[in-house]
C-alpha positions as CSV (number, residue, x, y, z in Angstrom):
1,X,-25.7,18.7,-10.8
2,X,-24.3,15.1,-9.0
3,X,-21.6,16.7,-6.8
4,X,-21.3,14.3,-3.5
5,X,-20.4,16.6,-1.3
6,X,-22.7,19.1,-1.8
7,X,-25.4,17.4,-1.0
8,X,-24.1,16.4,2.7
9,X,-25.4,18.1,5.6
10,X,-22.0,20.0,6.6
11,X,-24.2,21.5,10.0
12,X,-24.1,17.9,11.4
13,X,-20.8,16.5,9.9
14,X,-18.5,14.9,12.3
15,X,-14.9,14.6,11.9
16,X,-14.5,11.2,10.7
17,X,-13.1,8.9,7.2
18,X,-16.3,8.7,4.6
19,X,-16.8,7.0,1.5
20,X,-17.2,10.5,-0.6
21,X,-17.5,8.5,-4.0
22,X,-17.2,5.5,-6.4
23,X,-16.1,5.5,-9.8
24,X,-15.6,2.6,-11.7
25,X,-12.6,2.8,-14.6
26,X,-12.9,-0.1,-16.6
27,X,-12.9,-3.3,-14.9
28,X,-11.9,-1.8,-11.4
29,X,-13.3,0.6,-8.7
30,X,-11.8,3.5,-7.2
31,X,-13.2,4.9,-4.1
32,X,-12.8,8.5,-3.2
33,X,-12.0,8.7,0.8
34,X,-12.8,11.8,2.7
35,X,-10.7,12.2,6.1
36,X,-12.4,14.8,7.7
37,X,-10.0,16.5,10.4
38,X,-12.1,19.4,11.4
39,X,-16.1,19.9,11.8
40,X,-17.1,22.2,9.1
41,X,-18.3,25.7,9.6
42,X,-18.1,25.2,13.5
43,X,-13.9,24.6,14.1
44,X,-11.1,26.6,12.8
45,X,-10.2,25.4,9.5
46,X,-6.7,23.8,8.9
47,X,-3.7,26.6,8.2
48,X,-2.3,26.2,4.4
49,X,0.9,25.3,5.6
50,X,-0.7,22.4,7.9
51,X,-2.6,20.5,4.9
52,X,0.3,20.9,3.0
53,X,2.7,19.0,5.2
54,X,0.3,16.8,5.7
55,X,-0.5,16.1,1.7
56,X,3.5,15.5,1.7
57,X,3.6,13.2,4.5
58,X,0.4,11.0,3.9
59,X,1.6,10.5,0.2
60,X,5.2,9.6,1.7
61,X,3.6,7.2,3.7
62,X,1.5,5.7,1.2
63,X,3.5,5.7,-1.7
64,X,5.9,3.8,0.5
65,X,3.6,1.4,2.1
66,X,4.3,-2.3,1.8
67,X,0.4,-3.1,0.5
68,X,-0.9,0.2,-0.3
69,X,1.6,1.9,-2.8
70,X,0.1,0.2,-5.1
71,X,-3.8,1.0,-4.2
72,X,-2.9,4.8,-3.9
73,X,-3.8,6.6,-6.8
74,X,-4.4,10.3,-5.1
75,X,-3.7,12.2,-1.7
76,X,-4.5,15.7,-1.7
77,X,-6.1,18.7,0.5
78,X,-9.8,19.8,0.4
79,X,-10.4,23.3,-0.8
80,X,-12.4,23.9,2.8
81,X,-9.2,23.2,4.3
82,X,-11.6,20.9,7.2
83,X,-9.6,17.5,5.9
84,X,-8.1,15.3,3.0
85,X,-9.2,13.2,0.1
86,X,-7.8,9.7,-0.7
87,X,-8.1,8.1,-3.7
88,X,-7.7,4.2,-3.3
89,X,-8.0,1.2,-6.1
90,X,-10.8,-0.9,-4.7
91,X,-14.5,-1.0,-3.9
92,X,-13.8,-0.5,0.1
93,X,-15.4,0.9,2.7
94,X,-14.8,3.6,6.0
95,X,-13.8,-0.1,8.0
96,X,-11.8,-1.3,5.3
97,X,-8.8,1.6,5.6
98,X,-9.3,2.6,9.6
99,X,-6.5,0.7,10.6
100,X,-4.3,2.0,7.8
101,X,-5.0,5.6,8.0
102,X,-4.8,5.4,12.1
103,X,-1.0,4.0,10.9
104,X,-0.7,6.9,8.5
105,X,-1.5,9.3,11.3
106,X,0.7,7.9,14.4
107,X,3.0,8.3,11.5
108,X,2.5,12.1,11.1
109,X,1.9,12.5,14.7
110,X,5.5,11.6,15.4
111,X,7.2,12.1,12.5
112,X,10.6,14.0,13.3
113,X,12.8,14.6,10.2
114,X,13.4,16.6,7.1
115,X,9.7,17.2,5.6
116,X,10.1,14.9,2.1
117,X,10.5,17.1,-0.8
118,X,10.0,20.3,0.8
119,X,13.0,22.0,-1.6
120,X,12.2,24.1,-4.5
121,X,12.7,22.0,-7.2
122,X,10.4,19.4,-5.9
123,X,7.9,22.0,-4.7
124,X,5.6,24.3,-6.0
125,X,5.3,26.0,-2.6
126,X,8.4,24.4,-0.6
127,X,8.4,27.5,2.3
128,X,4.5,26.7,3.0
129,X,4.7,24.0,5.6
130,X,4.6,23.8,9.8
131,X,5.8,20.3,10.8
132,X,4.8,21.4,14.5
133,X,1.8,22.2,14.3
134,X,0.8,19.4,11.5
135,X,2.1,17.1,14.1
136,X,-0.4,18.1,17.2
137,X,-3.1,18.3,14.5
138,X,-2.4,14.5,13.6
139,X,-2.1,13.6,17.2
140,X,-5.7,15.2,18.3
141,X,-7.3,13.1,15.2
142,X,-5.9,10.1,16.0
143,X,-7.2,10.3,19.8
144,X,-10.3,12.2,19.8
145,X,-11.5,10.6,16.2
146,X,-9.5,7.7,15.1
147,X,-9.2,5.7,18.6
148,X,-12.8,6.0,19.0
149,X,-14.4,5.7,15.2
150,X,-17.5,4.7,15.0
151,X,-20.4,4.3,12.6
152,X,-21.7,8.3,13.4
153,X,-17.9,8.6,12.0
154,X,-18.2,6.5,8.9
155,X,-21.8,7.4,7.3
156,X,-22.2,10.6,6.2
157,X,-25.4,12.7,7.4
158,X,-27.5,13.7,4.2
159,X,-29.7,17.3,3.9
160,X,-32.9,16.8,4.2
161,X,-35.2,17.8,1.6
């Protein structure tokens, strides 16, 4: 079985942005981010209602980007609720969208309106969102992880054996 992500060493994985996959789809790439927010199996995983506002928020803010609406094809929550997975058009890598998703969570870290499409007929789950506490989550990755990435970041640690 080829699943990425099962063969990663989650014991050692830092919170970081990791090139999880590449699939090309006919003459183009698409590279699969992962934006780990949380250390897996030794922090607290995210709340639903966190990785929810923050799959609205990071697709706002993507969707609506100048240069990256276009390259966006997917934003969505991991089932381990320890981060997100981007889909971008493009054979990029970790370096390539730093800048971009440090943008994307400055953005979220301060955002201070209505949450976009949290309303019942736009939402599936429209009550299961926490703006607050999505907003100190955002803030803590972009200063302990983001100001700071490095390579230990960006290459993921592989099992051994």
């Amino acid at each position: 079985m080829d699943v990425t992500s099962f063969g990663i060493d989650h014991d050692t994985l830092l919170r970081g942005i990791y090139v999880s996959r590449k699939d090309t789809v006919e003459n183009g790439v698409l590279t699969t981010f992962d934006i780990r927010m949380k250390e897996p199996n030794r922090e607290m995983v995210m709340d639903t209602s966190v990785m929810h506002t923050i799959e609205h928020l990071m697709a706002t803010f993507f969707r609506s980007h100048p240069l990256w609406a276009e390259k966006t094809i997917y934003v969505g929550p991991m089932g381990c609720r320890t981060g997100m997975y981007v889909i971008f058009k493009g054979d990029l890598e970790s370096k390539d969208i730093a800048e971009i998703m440090k943008a994307c969570y400055e953005y979220m870290a301060n955002f201070n309106e209505e949450i976009p499409a949290a309303k019942s007929e736009m939402c599936g789950n429209y009550l299961d969102h926490n703006l607050a506490i999505t907003k100190i989550e955002c803030k803590k990755y972009v200063d302990e992880v983001l100001d700071c990435l490095n390579e230990a970041n960006m290459t993921y640690p592989r099992q051994q054996g």
